[in-house]
C-alpha positions in Angstrom: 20.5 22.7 -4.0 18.7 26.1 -3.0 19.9 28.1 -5.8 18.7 25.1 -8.2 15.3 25.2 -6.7 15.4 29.1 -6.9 15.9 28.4 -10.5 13.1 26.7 -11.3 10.6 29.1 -9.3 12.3 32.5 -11.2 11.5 31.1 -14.8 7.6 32.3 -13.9 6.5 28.7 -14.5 4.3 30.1 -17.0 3.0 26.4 -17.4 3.0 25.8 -13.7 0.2 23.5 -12.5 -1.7 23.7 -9.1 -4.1 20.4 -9.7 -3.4 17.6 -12.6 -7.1 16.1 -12.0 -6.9 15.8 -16.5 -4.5 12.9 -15.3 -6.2 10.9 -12.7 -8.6 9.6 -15.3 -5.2 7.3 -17.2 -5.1 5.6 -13.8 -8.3 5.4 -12.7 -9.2 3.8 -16.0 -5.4 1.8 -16.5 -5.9 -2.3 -17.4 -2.5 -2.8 -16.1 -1.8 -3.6 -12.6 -0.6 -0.2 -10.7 0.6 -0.5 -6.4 2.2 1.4 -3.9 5.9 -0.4 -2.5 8.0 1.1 0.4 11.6 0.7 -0.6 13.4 0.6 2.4 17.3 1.8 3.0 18.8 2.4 6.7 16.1 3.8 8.9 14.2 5.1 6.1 11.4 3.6 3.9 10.8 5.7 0.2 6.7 5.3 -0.6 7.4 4.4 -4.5 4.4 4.2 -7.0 5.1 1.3 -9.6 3.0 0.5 -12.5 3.5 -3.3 -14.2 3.2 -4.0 -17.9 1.0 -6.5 -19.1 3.7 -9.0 -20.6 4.4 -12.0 -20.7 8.2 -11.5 -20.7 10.7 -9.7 -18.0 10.9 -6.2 -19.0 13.2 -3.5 -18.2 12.6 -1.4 -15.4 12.3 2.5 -15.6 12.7 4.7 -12.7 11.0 8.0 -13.0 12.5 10.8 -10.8 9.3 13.5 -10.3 9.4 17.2 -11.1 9.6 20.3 -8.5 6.3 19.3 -7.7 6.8 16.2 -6.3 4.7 12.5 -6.7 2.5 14.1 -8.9 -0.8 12.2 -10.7 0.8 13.6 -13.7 4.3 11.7 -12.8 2.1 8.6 -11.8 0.2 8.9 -15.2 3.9 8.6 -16.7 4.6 5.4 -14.8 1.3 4.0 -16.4 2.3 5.3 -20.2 5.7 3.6 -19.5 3.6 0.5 -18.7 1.6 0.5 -21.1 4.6 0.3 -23.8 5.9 -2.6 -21.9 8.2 -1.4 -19.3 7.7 -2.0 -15.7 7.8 2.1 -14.2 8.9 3.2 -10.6 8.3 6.7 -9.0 10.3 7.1 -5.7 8.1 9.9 -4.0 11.2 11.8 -2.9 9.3 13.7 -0.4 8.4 10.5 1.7 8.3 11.9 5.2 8.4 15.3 4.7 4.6 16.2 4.9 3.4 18.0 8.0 2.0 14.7 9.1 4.9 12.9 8.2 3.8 11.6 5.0 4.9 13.1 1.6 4.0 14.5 -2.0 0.0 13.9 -1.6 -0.1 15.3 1.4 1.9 18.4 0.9 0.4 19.3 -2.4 1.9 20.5 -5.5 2.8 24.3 -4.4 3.8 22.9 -0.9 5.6 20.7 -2.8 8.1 23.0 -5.0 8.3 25.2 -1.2 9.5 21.8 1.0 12.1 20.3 -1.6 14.9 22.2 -1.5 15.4 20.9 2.1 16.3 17.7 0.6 19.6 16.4 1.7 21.4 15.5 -1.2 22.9 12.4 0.1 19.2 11.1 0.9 18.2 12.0 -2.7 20.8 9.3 -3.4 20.8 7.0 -1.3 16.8 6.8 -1.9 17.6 6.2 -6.0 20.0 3.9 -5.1 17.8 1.6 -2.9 15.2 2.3 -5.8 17.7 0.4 -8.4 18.7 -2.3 -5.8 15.2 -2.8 -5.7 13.9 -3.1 -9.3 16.5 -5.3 -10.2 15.4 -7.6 -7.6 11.8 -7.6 -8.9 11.0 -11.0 -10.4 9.5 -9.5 -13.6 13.4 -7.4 -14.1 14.9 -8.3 -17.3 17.9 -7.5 -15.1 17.9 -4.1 -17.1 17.4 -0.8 -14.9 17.4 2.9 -16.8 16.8 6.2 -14.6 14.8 9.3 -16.3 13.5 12.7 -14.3 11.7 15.9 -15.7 13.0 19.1 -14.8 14.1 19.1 -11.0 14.4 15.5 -11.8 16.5 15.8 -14.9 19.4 17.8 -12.9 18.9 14.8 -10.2 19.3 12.4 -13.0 22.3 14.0 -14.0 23.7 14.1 -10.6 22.6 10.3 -9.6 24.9 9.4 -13.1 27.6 11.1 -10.7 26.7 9.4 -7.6 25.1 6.4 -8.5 27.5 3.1 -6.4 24.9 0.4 -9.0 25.1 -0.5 -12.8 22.6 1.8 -14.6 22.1 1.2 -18.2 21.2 4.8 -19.4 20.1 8.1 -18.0 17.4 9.8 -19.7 17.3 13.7 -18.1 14.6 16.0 -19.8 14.8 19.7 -19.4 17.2 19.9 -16.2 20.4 21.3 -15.9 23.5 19.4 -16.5 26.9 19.7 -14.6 29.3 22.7 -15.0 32.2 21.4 -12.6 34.9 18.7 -12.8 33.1 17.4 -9.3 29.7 16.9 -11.1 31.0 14.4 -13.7 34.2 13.3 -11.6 32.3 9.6 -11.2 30.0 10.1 -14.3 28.2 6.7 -15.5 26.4 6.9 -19.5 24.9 6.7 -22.0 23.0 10.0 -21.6 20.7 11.0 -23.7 18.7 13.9 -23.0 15.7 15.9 -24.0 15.3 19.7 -23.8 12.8 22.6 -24.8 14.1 25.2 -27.3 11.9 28.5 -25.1 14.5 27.5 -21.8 17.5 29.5 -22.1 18.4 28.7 -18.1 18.5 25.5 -18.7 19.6 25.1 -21.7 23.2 27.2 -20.8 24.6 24.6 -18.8 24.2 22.3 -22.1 27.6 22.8 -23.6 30.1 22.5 -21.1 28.3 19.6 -19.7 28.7 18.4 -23.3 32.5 19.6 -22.7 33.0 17.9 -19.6 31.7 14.6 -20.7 33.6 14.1 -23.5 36.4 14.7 -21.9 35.4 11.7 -19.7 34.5 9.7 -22.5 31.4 9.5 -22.2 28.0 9.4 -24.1 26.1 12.7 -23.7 23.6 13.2 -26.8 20.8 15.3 -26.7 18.2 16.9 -28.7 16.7 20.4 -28.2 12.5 20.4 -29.3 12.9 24.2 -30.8 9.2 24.7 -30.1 9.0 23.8 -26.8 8.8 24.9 -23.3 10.5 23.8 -20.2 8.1 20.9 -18.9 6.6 20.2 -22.4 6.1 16.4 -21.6 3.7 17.4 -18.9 2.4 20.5 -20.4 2.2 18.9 -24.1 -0.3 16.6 -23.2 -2.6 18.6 -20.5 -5.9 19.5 -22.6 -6.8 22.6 -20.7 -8.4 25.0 -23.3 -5.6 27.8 -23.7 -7.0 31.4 -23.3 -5.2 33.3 -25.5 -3.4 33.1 -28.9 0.0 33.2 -27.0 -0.8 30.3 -25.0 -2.8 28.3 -27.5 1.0 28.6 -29.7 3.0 27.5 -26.6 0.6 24.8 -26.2 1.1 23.7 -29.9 4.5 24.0 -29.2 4.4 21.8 -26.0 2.4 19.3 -28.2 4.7 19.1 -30.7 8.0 18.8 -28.3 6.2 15.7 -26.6 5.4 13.8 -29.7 8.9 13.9 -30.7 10.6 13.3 -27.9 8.6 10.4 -26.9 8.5 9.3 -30.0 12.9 8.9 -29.6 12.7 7.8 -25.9 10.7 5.3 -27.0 13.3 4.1 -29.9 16.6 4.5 -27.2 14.8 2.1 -24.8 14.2 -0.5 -27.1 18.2 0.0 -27.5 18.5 -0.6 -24.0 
């Protein structure tokens, strides 16, 4: 877990954020009806954002695994997108309780944040997803349908929960983490996969093929798509309107921009395959 985080921080996070205040405004402003839920599991309760569509009809249930940065407004402004195209979202904040007051990801911060979780216990990571899918299908508005995502730390989590997971999940949608390089990390493997990666992210982009080895070998559906002009963290980045300073940045931006359009554009067509 500690060399994954490690990961992360040597890349530079050239697009790193320290406040996402150009995302409050989606929620503040959202129609559709957004609340805090504490999933509980054992002797632990996960603080979990969750953002309802306004429909008519049960939906399918999206849980949304945050970045290095933890419950981010950016990750809750994801929940309300997801919403707002008719899914019913849910972001575990994975941090729950590990805050200096006991709290979590708001109280720690976005730098404190990427510092506190790589003393995540990998078992609690799952056992906190897995209470998280126990509970959306029992929410009244389920379709009975339940599909996992995560961005960057939370893509290689998504990739391991298809591993761990003990429920049905009906697809894994990891952008721009790394994938499994062992036998052990696809040993219990659950699909489809489809993932969703930034052409400027060698790192983790090398772990691509023989996690494309090992699941075929399992039989399993592992399709992804690599946005050549994008960076690692493009959804977040591709939509942040912060003025770039220099002709570099203002191309990477582009770049970002053009990543996030597409591969929204084809998660949005695999979940109405869902």
């Amino acid at each position: 877990m500690r060399s994954l985080i490690a990961g992360f921080l040597i890349c530079g996070w050239a697009i790193a954020l320290h406040a996402q205040d150009w995302a409050k405004p989606r929620l503040e402003n959202s129609p559709r009806h957004l609340e805090w839920a504490k999933v509980n599991h054992g002797d632990r309760s996960v603080d979990c954002f969750v953002a309802f569509p306004e429909s008519k009809n049960k939906t399918t249930v999206v849980i949304v695994i945050h970045e290095i940065f933890g419950l981010s407004d950016w990750v809750r402004s994801m929940t309300d997108e997801l919403a707002e195209q008719g899914y019913i979202a849910i972001a575990p904040d994975l941090l729950t309780g590990m805050g200096p007051g006991g709290i979590g990801s708001k109280e720690l911060g976005n730098d404190k944040a990427r510092g506190v979780i790589g003393s995540l216990k990998p078992d609690q990571i799952t056992a906190d997803l897995n209470a998280c899918v126990e509970y959306a299908r029992k929410l009244d508005a389920c379709n009975g349908k339940v599909v996992v995502c995560g961005f960057c730390w939370g893509g290689s989590q998504t990739f391991r929960f298809a591993n761990n997971t003990r429920h049905k999940v009906d697809a894994f949608f990891p952008f721009y983490g790394g994938g499994p390089t062992t036998v052990d990390g696809v040993a219990n493997a659950k699909g489809p996969i489809y993932g969703f990666f930034a052409g400027n992210d060698a790192r983790v982009n090398s772990t691509l093929d023989k996690a494309s080895e090992l699941y075929k070998a399992k039989n399993l559906t592992f399709e992804y798509v690599t946005y050549e002009e994008g960076g690692h963290g493009f959804m977040r980045a591709g939509e942040d309107p912060t003025p770039a300073k220099d002709d570099k940045r203002k191309a990477a931006q582009e770049g970002n921009k053009k990543a996030r359009a597409e591969a929204w554009k084809r998660w949005l067509e695999l979940l109405k395959k869902v």
